[in-house]
N, C-alpha and C positions, 0 to 999 in steps of 0.2 A: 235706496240709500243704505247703505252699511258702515260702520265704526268699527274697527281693528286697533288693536294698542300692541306696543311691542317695547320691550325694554332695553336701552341702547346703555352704554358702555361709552367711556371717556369725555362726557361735556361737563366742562367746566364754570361755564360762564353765559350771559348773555348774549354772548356773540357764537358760540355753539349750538345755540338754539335759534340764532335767525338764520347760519348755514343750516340747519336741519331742516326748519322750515322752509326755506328759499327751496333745496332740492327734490324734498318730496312734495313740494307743491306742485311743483312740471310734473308731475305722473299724471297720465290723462286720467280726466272722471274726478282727482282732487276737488272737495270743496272748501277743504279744513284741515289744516295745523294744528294740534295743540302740545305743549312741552309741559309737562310736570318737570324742572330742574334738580335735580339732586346730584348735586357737586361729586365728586371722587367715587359714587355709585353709579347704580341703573334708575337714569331717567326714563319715564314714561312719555312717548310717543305715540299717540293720538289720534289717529288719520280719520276723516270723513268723507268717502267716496261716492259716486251714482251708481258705481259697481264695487263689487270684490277686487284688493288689488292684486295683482300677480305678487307673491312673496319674492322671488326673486328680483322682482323690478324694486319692489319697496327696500329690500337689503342691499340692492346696488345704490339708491338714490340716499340710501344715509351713509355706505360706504363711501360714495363722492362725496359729504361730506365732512369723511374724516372720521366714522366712528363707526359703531359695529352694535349689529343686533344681537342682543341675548339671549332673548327668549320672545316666542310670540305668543 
């Protein structure tokens, strides 16, 4: 089991953080979501997987969300 966090760019609300979680939940191996929210910043993004996730799948899966990784 591994835990990665990365800091995402443009959520603003509630409803930025259930698309966040909705899409990076489909990444195979997901067990866990978690959103620190911080409006107009970088929110932290959480993941808890059976494996390491592929960084590019995990930046694609919050790009389909609509937002963008900062840093990892």
């Amino acid at each position: 089991m591994t835990t990665e966090t990365v800091a995402v760019t443009g959520m603003t609300c509630e409803h930025c953080v259930a698309s966040v979680t909705e899409e990076v939940s489909e990444l195979v191996g997901v067990t866990d979501v978690a959103v620190d929210l911080v409006p107009g910043g970088s929110s932290s993004v959480t993941v808890t997987s059976d494996h390491r996730i592929d960084d590019q799948a995990l930046r694609g899966a919050i790009a389909e969300a609509g937002y963008e990784v900062v840093s990892r």
